[in-house]
C-alpha positions in Angstrom: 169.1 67.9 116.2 166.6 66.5 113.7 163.5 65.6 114.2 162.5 61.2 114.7 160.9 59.8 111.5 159.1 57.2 114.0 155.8 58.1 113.3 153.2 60.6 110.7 151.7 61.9 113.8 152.7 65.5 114.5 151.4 65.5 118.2 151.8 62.9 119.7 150.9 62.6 124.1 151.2 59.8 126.4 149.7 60.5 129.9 150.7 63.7 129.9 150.2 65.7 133.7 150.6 68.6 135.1 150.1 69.3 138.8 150.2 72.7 140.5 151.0 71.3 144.3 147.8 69.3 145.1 145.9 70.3 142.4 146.1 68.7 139.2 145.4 70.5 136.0 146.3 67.6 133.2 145.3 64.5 134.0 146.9 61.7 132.3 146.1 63.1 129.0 146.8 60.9 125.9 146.4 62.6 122.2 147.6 62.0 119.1 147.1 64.2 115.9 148.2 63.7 112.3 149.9 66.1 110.2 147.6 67.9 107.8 144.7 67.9 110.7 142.5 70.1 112.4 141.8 69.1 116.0 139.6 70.5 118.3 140.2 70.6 121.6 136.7 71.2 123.4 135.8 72.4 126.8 134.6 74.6 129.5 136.8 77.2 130.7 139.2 76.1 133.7 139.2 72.1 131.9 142.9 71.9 131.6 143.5 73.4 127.5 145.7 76.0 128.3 147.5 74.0 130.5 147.9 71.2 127.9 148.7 73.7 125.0 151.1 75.4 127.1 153.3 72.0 127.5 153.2 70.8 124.0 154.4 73.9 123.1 157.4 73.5 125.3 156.9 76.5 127.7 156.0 74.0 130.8 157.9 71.3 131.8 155.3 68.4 132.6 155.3 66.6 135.9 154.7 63.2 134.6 154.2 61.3 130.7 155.6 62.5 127.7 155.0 64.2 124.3 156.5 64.7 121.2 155.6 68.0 118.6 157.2 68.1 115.7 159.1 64.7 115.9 160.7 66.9 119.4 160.7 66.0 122.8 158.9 68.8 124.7 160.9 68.1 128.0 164.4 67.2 126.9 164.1 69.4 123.4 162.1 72.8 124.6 163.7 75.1 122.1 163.9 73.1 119.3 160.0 72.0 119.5 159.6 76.3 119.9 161.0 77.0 116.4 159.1 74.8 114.9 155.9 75.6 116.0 153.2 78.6 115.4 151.3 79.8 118.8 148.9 82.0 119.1 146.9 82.7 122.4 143.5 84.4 123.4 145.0 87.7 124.1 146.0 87.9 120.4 149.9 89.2 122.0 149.8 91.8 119.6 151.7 95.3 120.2 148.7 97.6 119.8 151.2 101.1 119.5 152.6 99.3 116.3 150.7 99.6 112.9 150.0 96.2 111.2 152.9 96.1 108.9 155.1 97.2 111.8 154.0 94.0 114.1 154.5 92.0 111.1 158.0 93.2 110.2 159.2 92.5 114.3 157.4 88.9 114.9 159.2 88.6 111.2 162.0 89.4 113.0 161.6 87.5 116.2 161.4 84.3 114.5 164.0 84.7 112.3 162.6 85.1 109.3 165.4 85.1 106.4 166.0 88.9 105.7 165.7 88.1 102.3 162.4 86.0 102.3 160.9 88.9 104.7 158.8 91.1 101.7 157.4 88.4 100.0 156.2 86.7 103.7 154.8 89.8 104.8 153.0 90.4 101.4 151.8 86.4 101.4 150.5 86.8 105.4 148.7 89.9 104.1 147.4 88.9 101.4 145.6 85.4 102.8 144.4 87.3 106.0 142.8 89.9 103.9 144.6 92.8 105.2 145.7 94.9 102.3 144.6 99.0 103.1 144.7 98.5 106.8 148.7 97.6 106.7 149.2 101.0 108.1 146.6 101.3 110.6 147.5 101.0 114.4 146.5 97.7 116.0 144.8 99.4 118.8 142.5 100.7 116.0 141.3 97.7 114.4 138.0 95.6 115.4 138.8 91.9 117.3 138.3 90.2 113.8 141.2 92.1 111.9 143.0 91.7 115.4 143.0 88.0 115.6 143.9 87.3 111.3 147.0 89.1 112.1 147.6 87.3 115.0 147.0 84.4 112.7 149.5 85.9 110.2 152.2 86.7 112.5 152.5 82.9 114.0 153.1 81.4 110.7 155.2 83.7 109.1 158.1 81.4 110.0 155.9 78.7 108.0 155.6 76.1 111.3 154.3 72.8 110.5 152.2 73.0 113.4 149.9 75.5 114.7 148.6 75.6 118.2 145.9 78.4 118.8 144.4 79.1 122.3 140.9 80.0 122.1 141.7 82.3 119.4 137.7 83.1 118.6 136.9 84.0 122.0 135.4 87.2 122.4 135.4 87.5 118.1 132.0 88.1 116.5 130.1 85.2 114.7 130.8 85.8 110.7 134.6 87.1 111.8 134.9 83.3 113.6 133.7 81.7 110.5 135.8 83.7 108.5 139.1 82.6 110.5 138.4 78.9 110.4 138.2 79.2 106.7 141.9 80.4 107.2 142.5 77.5 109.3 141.7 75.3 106.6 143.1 77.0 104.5 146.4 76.3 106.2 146.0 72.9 107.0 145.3 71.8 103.1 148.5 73.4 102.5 149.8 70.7 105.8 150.0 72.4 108.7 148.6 70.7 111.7 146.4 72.6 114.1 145.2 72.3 117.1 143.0 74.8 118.1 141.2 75.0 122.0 137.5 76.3 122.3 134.8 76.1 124.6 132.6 76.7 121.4 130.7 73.6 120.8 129.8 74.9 117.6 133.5 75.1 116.3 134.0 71.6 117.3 132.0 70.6 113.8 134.9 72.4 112.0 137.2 70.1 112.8 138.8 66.6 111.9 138.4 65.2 114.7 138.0 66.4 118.5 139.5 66.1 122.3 136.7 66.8 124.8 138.3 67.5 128.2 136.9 68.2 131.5 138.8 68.7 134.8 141.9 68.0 133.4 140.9 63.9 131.7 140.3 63.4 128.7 135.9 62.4 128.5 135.3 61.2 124.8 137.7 61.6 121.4 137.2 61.0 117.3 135.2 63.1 114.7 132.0 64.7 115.0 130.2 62.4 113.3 131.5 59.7 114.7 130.9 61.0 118.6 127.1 61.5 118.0 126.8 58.4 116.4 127.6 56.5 119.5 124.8 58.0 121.0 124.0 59.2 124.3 122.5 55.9 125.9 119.2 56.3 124.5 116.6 58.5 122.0 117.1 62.7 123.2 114.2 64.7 123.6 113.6 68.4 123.7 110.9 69.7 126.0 110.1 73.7 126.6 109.6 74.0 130.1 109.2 76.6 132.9 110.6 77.4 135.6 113.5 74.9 134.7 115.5 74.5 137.2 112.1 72.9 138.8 111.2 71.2 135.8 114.7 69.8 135.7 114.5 68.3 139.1 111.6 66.4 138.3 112.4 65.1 135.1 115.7 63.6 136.3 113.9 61.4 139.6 111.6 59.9 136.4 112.5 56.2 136.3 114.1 55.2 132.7 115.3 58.8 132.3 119.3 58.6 131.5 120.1 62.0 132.1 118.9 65.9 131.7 120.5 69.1 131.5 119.2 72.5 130.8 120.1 73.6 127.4 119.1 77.4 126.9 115.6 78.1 127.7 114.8 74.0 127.4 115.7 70.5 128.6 117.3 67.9 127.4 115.6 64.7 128.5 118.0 61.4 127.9 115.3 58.8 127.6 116.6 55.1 127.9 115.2 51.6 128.7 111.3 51.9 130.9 111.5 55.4 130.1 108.0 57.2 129.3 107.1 58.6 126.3 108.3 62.0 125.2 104.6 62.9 125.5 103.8 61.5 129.0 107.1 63.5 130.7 105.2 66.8 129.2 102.1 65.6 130.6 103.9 64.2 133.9 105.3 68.4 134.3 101.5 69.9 133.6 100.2 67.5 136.2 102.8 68.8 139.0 101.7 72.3 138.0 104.9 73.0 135.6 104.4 74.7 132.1 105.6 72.4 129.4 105.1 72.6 125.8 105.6 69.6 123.2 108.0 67.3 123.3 110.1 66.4 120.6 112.8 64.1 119.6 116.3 65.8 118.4 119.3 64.8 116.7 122.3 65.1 119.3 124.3 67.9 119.4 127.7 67.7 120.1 126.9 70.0 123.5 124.9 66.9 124.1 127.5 64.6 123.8 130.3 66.7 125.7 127.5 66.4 128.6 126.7 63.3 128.2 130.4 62.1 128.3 131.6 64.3 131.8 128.3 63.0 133.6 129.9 59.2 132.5 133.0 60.4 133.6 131.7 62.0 136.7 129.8 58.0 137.7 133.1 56.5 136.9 131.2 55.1 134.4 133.0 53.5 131.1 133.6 55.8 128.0 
């Protein structure tokens, strides 16, 4: 069976669910994604990606809404949606016993690779993923970074039109994480369609657009830019404080204050309508015996945002 022609849109999700007895994983999840894009899809661990990732690549059935990869139904056309896609999970499902060039030649072989067209794959997937010398090293050897390009290489050696990775960075080193998203966009000029899962804020700017999911619903969608531009509900401030989990208390019973979190060793303060000035909530903390150092105003982080969003979601609040 060919693929429909209905639409550009490689991924495309309509309410898709999953439930596991009473609990439900997927909520209701709509998402659509063009070909030729990078999406991010952004979250905490335990928010539903896997879950999600794991149905639009046809391995579990949904219990409700539909989805289509490829131009494939993932209920009704499993298999086919399977061959054309490229997936590649956090465990990297490498065979570690094998060399390199030996876990290339058998994932050549599970996807059915054209005998013919298998050299010049092999020698392409090397090539881009910057494996040449280490073709005969075994995979148990090699750091996470060589580990997950040729876990990279071996998904698309079929040539998929779309790509779905599972937190493929987790656990990877900074400068190896940058180095694979280069690859990713490498592959998506050439038009493959990725979706890749982190809980990574910072990858999330790498992308074309982005999904932020929490608890199984989708809290907030588009592209980076365009999520911090909608703004959090008012100006965000940055205040040093100690101890925070005090400081945080008090800053969130302040009237006018939107919302705060704890980000790292500081607080971000959400200041909206009546709110004091960033000065006065420093000043408000000394007075109740609290250390805090300047306030200052910062640009929103997507962190921010992400935060922002599942406390909206959390009120029942519109997104």
């Amino acid at each position: 069976m060919t693929p429909t022609a209905e639409a550009p849109d490689a991924v495309v999700a309509h309410g898709l669910t999953r439930r596991f007895g009473d609990f439900t994983a997927v909520d209701a999840l709509d998402l659509r994604i063009a070909r030729g894009e990078v999406m991010g899809f952004i979250g905490p661990n335990g928010a539903g990606k896997s879950t999600t990732l794991r149905m639009l690549c046809g391995l579990l059935a949904p219990s409700a809404g539909e989805a289509r990869v490829a131009g494939f139904d993932v209920r009704r056309q499993a298999q086919q949606v399977r061959e054309h896609i490229g997936y590649m999970s956090q465990k990297f499902s490498l065979y570690t016993d094998l060399t390199v060039i030996e876990n290339l030649q058998f994932f050549a072989g599970i996807y059915r690779v054209p005998a013919r067209e298998i050299p010049s794959r092999i020698a392409g997937a090397i090539a881009r993923a910057g494996l040449e010398g280490r073709t005969d090293a075994l995979v148990a050897t090699l750091a996470g970074g060589w580990k997950q390009r040729l876990a990279l290489s071996c998904a698309i050696l079929h040539r998929p039109p779309v790509l779905f990775l599972d937190e493929p960075t987790s656990g990877v080193e900074p400068a190896a994480r940058r180095r694979f998203w280069d690859l990713i966009h490498a592959l998506a000029a050439d038009g493959v369609t990725v979706l890749v899962s982190t809980h990574y804020m910072d990858e999330a700017e790498y992308c074309n657009r982005i999904a932020m999911i929490d608890r199984g619903r989708l809290v907030a969608s588009g592209r980076p830019g365009e999520l911090r531009a909608r703004g959090l509900g008012g100006d965000l401030v940055e205040l040093s404080c100690s101890p925070l989990g005090e400081a945080l208390a008090q800053l969130q019973g302040v009237a006018g204050v939107v919302d705060a979190a704890i980000f790292g060793d500081r607080v971000h303060v959400v200041l909206g309508p009546g709110a004091p000035p960033p000065e006065a909530l420093a000043a408000l903390l000394r007075d109740r015996g609290l250390h805090a150092g300047p306030a200052r105003r910062v640009r929103p982080s997507l962190e921010d945002v992400f935060v922002r969003q599942v406390a909206l979601g959390a009120a029942g609040a519109p997104r």
